[in-house]
TORTORPA-224935 format. One record per residue (C-alpha): residue in three letters; x, y, z. Coordinates in pm, 1 decimal, decimal comma. Example, Ala and Ser with C-alpha at 12.3 -4.5 7.8 and 13.67 -1.06 7.14 Angstrom:
<recs>
resn  u  v  w
ALA  1230,0  -450,0  780,0
SER  1367,0  -106,0  714,0
</recs>
This chain:
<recs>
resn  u  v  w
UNK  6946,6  -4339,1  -3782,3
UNK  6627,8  -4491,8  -3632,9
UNK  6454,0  -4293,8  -3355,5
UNK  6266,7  -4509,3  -3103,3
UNK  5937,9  -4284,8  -2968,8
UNK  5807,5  -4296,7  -2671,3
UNK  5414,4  -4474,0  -2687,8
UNK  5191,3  -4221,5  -2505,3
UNK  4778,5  -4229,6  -2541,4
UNK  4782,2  -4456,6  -2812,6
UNK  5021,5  -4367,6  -3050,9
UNK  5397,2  -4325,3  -3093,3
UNK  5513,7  -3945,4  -3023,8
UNK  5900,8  -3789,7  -2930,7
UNK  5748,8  -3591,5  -2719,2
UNK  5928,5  -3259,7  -2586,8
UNK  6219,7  -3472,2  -2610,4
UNK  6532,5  -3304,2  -2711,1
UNK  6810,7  -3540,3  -2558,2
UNK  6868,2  -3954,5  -2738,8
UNK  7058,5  -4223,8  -2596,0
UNK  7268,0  -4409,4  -2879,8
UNK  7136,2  -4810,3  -2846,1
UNK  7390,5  -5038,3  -2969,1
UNK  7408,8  -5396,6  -3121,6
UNK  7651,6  -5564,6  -2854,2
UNK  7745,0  -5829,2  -3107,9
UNK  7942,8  -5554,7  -3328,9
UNK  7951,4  -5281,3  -3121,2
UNK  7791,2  -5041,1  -3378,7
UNK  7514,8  -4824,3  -3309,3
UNK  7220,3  -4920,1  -3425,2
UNK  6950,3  -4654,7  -3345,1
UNK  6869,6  -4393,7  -3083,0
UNK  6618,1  -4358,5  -2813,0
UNK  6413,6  -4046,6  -2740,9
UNK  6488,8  -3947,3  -2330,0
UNK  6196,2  -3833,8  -2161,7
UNK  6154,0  -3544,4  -1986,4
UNK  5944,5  -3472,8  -1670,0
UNK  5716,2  -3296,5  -1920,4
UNK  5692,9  -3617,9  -2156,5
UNK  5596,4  -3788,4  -1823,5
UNK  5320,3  -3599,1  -1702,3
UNK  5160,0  -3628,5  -2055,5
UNK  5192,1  -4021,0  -2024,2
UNK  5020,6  -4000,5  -1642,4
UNK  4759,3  -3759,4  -1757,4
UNK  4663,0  -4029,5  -2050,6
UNK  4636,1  -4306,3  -1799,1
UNK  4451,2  -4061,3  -1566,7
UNK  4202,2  -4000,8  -1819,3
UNK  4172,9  -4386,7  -1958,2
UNK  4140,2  -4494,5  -1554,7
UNK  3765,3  -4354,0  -1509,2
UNK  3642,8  -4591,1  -1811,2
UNK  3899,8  -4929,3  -1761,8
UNK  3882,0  -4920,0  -1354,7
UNK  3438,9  -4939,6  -1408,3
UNK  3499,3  -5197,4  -1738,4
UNK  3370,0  -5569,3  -1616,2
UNK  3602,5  -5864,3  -1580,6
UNK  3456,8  -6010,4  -1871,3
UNK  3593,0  -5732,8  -2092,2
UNK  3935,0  -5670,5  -1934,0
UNK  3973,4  -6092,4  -1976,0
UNK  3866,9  -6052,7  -2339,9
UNK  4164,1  -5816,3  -2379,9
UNK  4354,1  -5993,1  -2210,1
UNK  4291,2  -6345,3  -2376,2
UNK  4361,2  -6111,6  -2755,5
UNK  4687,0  -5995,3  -2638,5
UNK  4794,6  -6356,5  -2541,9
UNK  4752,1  -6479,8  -2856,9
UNK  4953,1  -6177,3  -3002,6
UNK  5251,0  -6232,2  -2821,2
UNK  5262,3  -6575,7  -2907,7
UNK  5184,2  -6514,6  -3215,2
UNK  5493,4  -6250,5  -3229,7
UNK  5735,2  -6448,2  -2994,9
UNK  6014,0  -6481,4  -3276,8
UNK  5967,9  -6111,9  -3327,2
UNK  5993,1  -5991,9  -2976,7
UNK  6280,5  -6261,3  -2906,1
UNK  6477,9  -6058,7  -3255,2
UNK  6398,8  -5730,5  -3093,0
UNK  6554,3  -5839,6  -2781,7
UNK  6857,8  -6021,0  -2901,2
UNK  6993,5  -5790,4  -3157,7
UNK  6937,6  -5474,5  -2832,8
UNK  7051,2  -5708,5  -2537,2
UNK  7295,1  -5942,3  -2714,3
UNK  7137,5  -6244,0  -2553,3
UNK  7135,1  -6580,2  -2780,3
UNK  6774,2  -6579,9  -2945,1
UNK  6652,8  -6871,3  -2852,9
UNK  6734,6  -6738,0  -2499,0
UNK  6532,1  -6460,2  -2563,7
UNK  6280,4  -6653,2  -2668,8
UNK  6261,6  -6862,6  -2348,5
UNK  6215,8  -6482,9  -2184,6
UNK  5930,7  -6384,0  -2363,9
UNK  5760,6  -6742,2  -2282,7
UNK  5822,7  -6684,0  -1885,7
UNK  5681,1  -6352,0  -1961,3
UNK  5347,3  -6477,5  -2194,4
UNK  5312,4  -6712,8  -1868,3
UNK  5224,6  -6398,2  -1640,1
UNK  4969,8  -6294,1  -1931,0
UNK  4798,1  -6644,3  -1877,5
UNK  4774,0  -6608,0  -1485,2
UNK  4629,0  -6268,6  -1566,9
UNK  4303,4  -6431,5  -1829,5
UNK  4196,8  -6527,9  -1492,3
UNK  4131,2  -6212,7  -1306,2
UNK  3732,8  -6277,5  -1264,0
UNK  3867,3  -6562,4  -1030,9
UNK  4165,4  -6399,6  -884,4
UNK  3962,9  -6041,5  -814,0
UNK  3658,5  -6243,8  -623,6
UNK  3574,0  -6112,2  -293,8
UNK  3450,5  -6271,8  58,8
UNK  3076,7  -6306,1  205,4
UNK  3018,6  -6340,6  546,8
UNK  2625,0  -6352,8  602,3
UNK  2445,6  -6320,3  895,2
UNK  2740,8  -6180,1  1082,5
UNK  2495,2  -6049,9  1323,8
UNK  2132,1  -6042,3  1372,9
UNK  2010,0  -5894,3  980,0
UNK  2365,4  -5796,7  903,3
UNK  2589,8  -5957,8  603,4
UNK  2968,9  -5839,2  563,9
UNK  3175,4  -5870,7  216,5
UNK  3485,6  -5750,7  91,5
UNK  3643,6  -5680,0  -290,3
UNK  3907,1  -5490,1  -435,9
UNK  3968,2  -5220,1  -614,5
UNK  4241,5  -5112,7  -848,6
UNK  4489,5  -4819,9  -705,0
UNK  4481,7  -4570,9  -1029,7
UNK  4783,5  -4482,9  -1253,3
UNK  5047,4  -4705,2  -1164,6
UNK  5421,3  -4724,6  -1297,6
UNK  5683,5  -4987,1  -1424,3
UNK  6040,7  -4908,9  -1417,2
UNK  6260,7  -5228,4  -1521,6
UNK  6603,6  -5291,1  -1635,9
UNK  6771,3  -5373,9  -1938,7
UNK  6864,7  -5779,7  -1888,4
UNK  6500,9  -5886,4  -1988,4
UNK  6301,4  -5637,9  -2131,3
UNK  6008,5  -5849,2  -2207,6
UNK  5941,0  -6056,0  -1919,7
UNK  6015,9  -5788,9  -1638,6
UNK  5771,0  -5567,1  -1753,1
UNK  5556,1  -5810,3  -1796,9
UNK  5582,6  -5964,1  -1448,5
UNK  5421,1  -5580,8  -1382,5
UNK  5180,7  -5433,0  -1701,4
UNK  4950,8  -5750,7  -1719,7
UNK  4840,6  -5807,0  -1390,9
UNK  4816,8  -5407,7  -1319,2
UNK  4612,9  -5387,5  -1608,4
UNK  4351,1  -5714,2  -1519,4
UNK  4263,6  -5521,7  -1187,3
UNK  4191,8  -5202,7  -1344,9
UNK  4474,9  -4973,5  -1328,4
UNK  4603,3  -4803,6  -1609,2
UNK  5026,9  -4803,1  -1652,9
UNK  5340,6  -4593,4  -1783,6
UNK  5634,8  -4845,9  -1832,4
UNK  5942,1  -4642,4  -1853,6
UNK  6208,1  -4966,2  -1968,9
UNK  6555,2  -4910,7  -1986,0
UNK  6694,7  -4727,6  -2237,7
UNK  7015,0  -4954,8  -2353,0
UNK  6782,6  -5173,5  -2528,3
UNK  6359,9  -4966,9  -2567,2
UNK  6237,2  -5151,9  -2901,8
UNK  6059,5  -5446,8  -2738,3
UNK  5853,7  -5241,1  -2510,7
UNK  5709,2  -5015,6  -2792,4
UNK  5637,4  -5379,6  -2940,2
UNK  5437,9  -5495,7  -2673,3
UNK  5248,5  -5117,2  -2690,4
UNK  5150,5  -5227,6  -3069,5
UNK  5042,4  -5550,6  -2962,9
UNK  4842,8  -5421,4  -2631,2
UNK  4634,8  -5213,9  -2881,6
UNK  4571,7  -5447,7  -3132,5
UNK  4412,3  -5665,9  -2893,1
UNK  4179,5  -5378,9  -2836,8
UNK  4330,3  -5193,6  -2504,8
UNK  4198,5  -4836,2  -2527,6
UNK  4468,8  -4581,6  -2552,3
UNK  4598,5  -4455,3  -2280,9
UNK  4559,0  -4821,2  -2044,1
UNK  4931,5  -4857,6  -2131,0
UNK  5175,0  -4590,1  -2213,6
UNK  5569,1  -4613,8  -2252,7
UNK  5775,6  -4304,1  -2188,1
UNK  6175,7  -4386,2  -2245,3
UNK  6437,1  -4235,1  -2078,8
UNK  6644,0  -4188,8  -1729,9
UNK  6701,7  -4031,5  -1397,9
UNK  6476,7  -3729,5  -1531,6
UNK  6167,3  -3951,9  -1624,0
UNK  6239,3  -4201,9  -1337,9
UNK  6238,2  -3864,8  -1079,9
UNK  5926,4  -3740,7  -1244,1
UNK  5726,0  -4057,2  -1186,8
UNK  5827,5  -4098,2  -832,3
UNK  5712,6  -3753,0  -754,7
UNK  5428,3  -3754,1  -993,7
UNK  5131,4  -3683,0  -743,5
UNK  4868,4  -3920,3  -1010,2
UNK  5124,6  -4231,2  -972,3
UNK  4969,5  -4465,2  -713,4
UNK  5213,4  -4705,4  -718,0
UNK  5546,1  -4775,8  -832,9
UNK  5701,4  -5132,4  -949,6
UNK  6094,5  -5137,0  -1006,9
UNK  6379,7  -5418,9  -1087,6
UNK  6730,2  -5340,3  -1065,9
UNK  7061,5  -5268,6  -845,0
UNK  7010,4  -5250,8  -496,2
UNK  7138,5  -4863,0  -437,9
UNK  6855,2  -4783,9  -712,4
UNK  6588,3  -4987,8  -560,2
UNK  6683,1  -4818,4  -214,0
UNK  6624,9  -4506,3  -374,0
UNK  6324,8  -4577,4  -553,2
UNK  6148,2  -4715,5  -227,6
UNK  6269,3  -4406,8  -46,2
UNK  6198,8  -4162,9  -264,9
UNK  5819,7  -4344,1  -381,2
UNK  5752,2  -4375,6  -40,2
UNK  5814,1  -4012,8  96,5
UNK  5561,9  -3926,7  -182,3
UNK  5317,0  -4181,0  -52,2
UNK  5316,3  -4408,8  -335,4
UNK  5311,0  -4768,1  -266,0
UNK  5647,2  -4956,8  -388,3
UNK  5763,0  -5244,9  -456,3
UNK  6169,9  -5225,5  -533,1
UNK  6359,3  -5584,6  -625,1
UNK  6711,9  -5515,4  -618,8
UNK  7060,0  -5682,2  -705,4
UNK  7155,9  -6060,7  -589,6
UNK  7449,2  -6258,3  -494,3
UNK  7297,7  -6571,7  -547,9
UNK  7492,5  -6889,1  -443,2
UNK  7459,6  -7281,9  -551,0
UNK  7574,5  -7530,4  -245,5
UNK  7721,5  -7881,1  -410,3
UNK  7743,1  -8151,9  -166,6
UNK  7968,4  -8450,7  -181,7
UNK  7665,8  -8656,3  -252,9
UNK  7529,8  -8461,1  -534,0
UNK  7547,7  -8597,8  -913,4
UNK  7856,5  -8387,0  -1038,9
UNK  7846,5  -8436,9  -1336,6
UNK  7423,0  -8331,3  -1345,7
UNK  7558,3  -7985,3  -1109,9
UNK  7869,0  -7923,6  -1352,9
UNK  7602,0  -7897,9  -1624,8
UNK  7352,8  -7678,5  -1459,6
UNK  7602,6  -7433,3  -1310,1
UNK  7760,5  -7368,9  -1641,8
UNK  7408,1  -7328,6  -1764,5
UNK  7272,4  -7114,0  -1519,8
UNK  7622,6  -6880,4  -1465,5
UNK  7655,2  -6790,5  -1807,9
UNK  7313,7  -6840,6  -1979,4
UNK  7220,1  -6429,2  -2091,8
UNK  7626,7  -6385,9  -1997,0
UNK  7515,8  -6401,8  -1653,8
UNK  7311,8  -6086,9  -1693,7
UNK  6983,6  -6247,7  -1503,0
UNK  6897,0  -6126,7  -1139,7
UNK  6898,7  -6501,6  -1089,6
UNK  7207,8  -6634,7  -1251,3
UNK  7436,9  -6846,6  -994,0
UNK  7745,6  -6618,9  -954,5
UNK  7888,6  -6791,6  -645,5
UNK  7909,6  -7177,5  -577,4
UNK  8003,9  -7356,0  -228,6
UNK  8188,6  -7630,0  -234,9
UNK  8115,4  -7829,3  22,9
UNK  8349,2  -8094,7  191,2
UNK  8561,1  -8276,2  -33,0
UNK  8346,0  -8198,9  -371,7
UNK  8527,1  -7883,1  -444,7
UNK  8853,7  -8030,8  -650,8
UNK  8629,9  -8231,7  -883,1
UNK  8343,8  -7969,3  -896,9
UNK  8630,7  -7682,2  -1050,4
UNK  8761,6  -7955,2  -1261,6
UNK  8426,8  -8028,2  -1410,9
UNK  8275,8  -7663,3  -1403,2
UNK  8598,2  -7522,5  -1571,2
UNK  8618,3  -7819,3  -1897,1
UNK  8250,3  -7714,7  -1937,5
UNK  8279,4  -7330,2  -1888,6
UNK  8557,5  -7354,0  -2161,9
UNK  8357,1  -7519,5  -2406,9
UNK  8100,2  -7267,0  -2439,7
UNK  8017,2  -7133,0  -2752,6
UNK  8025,3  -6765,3  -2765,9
UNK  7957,0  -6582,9  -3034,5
UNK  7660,6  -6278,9  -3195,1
UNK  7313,6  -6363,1  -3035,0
UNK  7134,6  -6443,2  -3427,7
UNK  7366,9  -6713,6  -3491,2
UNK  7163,6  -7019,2  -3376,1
UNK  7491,2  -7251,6  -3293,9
UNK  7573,8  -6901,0  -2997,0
UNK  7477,8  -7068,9  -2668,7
UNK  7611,5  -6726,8  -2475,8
UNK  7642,3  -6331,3  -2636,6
UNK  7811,3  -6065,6  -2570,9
UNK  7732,1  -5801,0  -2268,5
UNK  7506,8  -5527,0  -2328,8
UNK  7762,3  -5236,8  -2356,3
UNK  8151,6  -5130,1  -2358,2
UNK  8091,0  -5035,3  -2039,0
UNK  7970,8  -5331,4  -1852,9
UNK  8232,1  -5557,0  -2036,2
UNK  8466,7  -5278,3  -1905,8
UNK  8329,9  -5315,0  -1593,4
UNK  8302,2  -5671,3  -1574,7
UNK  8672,3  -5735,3  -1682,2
UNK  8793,6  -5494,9  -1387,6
UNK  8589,0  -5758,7  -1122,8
UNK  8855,5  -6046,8  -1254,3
UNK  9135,6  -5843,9  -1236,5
UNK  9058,2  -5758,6  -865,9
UNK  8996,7  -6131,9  -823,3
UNK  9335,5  -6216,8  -927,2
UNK  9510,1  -5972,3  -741,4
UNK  9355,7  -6013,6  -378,4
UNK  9486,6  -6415,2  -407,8
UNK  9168,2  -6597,1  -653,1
UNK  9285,1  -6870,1  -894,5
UNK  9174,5  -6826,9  -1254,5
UNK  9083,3  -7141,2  -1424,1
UNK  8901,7  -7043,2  -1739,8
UNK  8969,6  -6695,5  -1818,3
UNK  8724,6  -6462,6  -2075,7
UNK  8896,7  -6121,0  -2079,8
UNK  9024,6  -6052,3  -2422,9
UNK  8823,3  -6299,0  -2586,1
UNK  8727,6  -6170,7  -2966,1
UNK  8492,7  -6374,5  -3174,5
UNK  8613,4  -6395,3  -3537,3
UNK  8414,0  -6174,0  -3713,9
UNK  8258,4  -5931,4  -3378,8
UNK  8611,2  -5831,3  -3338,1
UNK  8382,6  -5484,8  -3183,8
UNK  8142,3  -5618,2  -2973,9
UNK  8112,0  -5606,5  -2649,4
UNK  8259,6  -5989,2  -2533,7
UNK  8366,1  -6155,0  -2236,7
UNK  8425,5  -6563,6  -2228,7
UNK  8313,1  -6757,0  -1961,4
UNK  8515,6  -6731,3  -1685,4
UNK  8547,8  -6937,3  -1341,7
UNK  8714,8  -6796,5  -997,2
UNK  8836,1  -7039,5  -761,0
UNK  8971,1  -7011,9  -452,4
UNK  8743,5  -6735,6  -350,1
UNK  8675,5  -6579,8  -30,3
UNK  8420,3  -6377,5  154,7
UNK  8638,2  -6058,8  209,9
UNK  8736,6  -6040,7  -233,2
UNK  8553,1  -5804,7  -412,7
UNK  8466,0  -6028,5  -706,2
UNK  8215,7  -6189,1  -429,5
UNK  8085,8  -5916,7  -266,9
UNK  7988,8  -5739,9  -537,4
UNK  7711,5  -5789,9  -779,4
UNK  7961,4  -5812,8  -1056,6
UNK  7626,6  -5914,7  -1332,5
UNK  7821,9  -6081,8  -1612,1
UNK  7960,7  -6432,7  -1707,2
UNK  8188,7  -6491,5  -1409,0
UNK  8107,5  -6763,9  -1161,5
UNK  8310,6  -6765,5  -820,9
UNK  8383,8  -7079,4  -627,6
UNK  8425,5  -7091,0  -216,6
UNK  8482,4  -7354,7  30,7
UNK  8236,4  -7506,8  276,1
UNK  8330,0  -7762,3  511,0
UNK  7907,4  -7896,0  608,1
UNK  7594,9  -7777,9  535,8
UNK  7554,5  -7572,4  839,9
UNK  7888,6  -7358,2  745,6
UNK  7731,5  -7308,0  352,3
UNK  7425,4  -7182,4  531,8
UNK  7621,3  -6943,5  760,5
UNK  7806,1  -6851,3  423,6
UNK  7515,3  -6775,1  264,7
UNK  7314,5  -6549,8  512,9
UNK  7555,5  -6369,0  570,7
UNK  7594,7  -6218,7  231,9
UNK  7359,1  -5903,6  214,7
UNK  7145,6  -6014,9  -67,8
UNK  6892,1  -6249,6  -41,2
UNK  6719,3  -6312,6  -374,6
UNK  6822,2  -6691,1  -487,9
UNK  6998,6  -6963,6  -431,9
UNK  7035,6  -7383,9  -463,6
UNK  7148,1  -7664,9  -366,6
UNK  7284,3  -7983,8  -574,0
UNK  7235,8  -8320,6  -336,2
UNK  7068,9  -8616,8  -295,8
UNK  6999,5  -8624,6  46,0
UNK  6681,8  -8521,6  126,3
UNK  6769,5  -8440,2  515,9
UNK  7016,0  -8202,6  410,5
UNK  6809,4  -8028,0  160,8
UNK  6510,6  -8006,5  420,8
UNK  6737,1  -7813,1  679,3
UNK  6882,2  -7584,0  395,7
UNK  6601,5  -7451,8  278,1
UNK  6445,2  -7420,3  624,1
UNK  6819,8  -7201,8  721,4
UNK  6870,4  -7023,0  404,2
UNK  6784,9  -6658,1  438,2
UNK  6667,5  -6601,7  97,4
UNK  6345,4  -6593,2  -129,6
UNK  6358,4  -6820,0  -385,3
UNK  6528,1  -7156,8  -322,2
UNK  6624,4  -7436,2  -575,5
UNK  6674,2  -7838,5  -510,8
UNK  6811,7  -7957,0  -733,9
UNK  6709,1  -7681,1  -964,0
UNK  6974,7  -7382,4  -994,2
UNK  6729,2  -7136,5  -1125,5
UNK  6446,3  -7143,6  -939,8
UNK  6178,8  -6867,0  -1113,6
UNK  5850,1  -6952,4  -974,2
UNK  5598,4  -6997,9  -1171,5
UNK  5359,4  -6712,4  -1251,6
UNK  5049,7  -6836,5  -1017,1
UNK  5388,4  -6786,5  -712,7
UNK  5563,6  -6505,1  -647,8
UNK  5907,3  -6367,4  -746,9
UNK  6095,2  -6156,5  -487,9
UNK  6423,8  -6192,9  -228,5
UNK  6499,6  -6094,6  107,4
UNK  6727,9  -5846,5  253,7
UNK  6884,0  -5622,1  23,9
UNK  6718,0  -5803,4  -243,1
UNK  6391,6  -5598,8  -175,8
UNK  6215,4  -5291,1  -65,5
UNK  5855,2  -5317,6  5,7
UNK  5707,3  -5582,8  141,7
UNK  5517,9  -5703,4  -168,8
UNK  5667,2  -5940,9  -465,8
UNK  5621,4  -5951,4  -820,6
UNK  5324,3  -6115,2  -1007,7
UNK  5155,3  -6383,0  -878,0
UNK  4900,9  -6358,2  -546,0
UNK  5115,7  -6097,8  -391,2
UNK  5122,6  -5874,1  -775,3
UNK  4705,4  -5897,5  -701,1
UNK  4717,2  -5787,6  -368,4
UNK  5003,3  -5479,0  -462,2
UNK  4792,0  -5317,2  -739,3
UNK  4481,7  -5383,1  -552,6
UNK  4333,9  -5195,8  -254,8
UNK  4039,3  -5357,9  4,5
UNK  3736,8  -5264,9  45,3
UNK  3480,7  -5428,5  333,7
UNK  3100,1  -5342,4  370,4
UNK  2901,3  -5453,6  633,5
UNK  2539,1  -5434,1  530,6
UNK  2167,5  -5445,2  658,9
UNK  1847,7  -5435,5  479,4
UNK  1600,1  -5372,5  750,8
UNK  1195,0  -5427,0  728,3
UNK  1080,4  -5045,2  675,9
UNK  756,1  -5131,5  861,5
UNK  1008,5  -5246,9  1153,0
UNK  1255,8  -5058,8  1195,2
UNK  1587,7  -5093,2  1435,2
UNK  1655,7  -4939,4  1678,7
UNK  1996,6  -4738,4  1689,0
UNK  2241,1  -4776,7  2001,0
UNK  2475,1  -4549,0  2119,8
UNK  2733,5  -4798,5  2251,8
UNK  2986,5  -4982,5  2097,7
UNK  2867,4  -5210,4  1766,2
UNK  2901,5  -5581,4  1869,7
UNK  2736,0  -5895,0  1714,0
UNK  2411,6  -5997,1  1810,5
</recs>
């Protein structure tokens, strides 16, 4: 049985570990190796290492760190099939899916080359009379990653590469249903010459996850996942003092108007509901139907949703896998049986689907919900699988209202092609990331990623300007150089401009 190691100081180790986690191939259900789980010991050896590698990477000059940083770009391209294997045969996702991850991901690497421009301070001179005032930043110290299992390429990399351009030095601890790709990027980070301990990897779960949050030599903590966890993790890295940034679950919704191209929508919202089996913090779980688009929209939705291909994530004609464990198809399956008992209509149903061949692994079929409403569980809940949910609307205004007043606020879309009705949706929405037009609407990595409400704790998003600012801390000097043979006189009152 394969052991995956934790990647501490440069090199793979197990560490005082004496508990594994089975990780399983969702496509046949079999295990297919095991995962060392950390313990608070294993995670103070990983924080010491990036204590020790801070004093000499925080002081190295931009040059260097964008050297680095350029290398390990052109190793993850280089290893993009690889990494996309890793993650499909772990996750379950299609490959070429996986792929697409690992792109999103190398995009956040390419936004980082640039850190001599992103890191450049301000100078004021002559604020007063002999006086010039400037500002840089600094990085924070040791800094942590804690990210979940539905993309374990690009998550983590929305965190490690910009933490590591301003000078910090990070312990990723990845989730442990699918660990391989993150020890992957570890090999690749120090082949394109990262001294060891810059980035350090230490598997495992509420044990390690505890010991970082109360670690007094993490600075900062960066976490995707559930909203209960990222409550906790905010709470609990704040009462420590750490600075923390905590994305949680979504609910996010697509609003089709009467106007909008169904048959350009139908496509999209199959697409983006079960691309990854709707395991992607911004999959479209819920649509709104708005007016008299909603009989047509299910009719076109559920022909689409049924043609899916489903099937093991290696087979190239797959266009969705299985789940990532028993437990979440378990899981998933109970959400559309509560569905159909509070009064929901199921038009394309994917319990008890088996794929000829996988009769083990961990499947559910597309599957669409109509007839939905506000007070069922299969909408309230971050169900996080391949089920898409379809309410009523009866304008605009009432979608909006519909939308708000779910608690999450991470994503959400609207199909039209009016341009007045788009404007005053995304100026109504609640929410953090809007599409027109686009049901998926990642921004790109020079933008931020983050939600509203329950969406997030912290008031800082992921990568981008506001991932500078987050691992960065300000520093202003105001500065004279006075003639020795004249020198100023020093005032007792209040410093003012002169």
């Amino acid at each position: 049985m394969k052991t995956i190691e934790h990647w501490i100081g440069g090199k793979a180790t197990a560490g005082a570990s004496t508990r594994t986690a089975p990780v399983w191939n969702p496509a046949t259900g079999q295990q297919q190796a095991q995962v060392v789980l950390g313990t608070a010991g294993d995670v103070d050896d990983a924080v010491r290492a990036a204590r020790a590698a801070f004093a000499d990477w925080s002081q190295s000059s931009l040059s260097r760190r964008a050297k680095v940083l350029f290398a390990f770009r052109e190793l993850v391209n280089r290893h993009i099939d690889d990494l996309a294997e890793v993650v499909s045969d772990e996750h379950g996702k299609v490959v070429s899916d996986a792929r697409g991850e690992v792109q999103r991901g190398l995009e956040v690497v390419e936004f980082a080359c640039g850190i001599p421009h992103l890191l450049k301070g301000d100078f004021s001179d002559q604020v007063s009379t002999g006086v010039d005032s400037y500002s840089f930043r600094e990085p924070l110290g040791v800094v942590a990653g804690i990210t979940p299992f539905n993309f374990p390429v690009m998550v983590p990399m929305w965190m490690h590469p910009i933490a590591i351009a301003c000078g910090n030095t990070f312990v990723l601890k990845p989730s442990e249903r699918d660990p391989s790709a993150s020890v992957l990027v570890a090999q690749l980070w120090a082949e394109a010459g990262l001294p060891d301990g810059v980035f350090n990897v230490v598997h495992g779960d509420k044990e390690s996850v505890d010991a970082l949050l109360d670690h007094p030599d993490v600075a900062a903590v960066s976490f995707v996942g559930s909203t209960p966890i990222a409550r906790y993790i905010h709470q609990r890295g704040t009462a420590n003092g750490k600075r923390v940034q905590a994305l949680g679950g979504a609910k996010n919704h697509a609003i089709v108007l009467p106007d909008a191209d169904l048959d350009y929508a139908s496509d999209h919202l199959v697409a983006s509901a079960f691309g990854s089996a709707g395991e992607r913090c911004m999959a479209i779980s819920a649509t709104v139907a708005v007016g008299d688009a909603g009989a047509a929209l299910v009719e076109a939705v559920s022909a689409k949703a049924a043609a899916v291909k489903v099937g093991p994530g290696r087979d190239a004609t797959s266009e969705m896998g299985p789940v990532v464990t028993s437990a979440a198809r378990d899981r998933i399956v109970g959400f559309i049986d509560s569905g159909e008992r509070q009064g929901a209509r199921i038009t394309v149903d994917g319990r008890g689907l088996v794929v000829p061949g996988y009769e083990d692994g961990f499947f559910v079929g597309p599957t669409v919900v109509d007839e939905v409403t506000p007070g069922m569980d299969v909408y309230r809940e971050e169900i996080f699988g391949p089920v898409l949910s379809v309410l009523r609307a009866e304008t605009v205004d009432h979608a909006i209202r519909l939308v708000n007043a779910n608690p999450y606020g991470n994503g959400t879309a609207i199909f039209t092609s009016s341009g007045e009705a788009a404007r005053r949706f995304q100026r109504g929405v609640q929410v953090g990331m809007i599409g027109i037009n686009v049901p998926i609407p990642v921004p790109m990595a020079y933008y931020s990623f983050g939600g509203w409400k329950d969406s997030l704790f912290g008031d800082k998003h992921v990568h981008g300007p506001e991932g500078i600012s987050f691992y960065t801390r300000a520093k202003v000097i105001t500065a004279r150089w006075p003639h020795v043979s004249h020198p100023a006189g020093a005032s007792y009152h209040f410093p003012t401009s002169s």
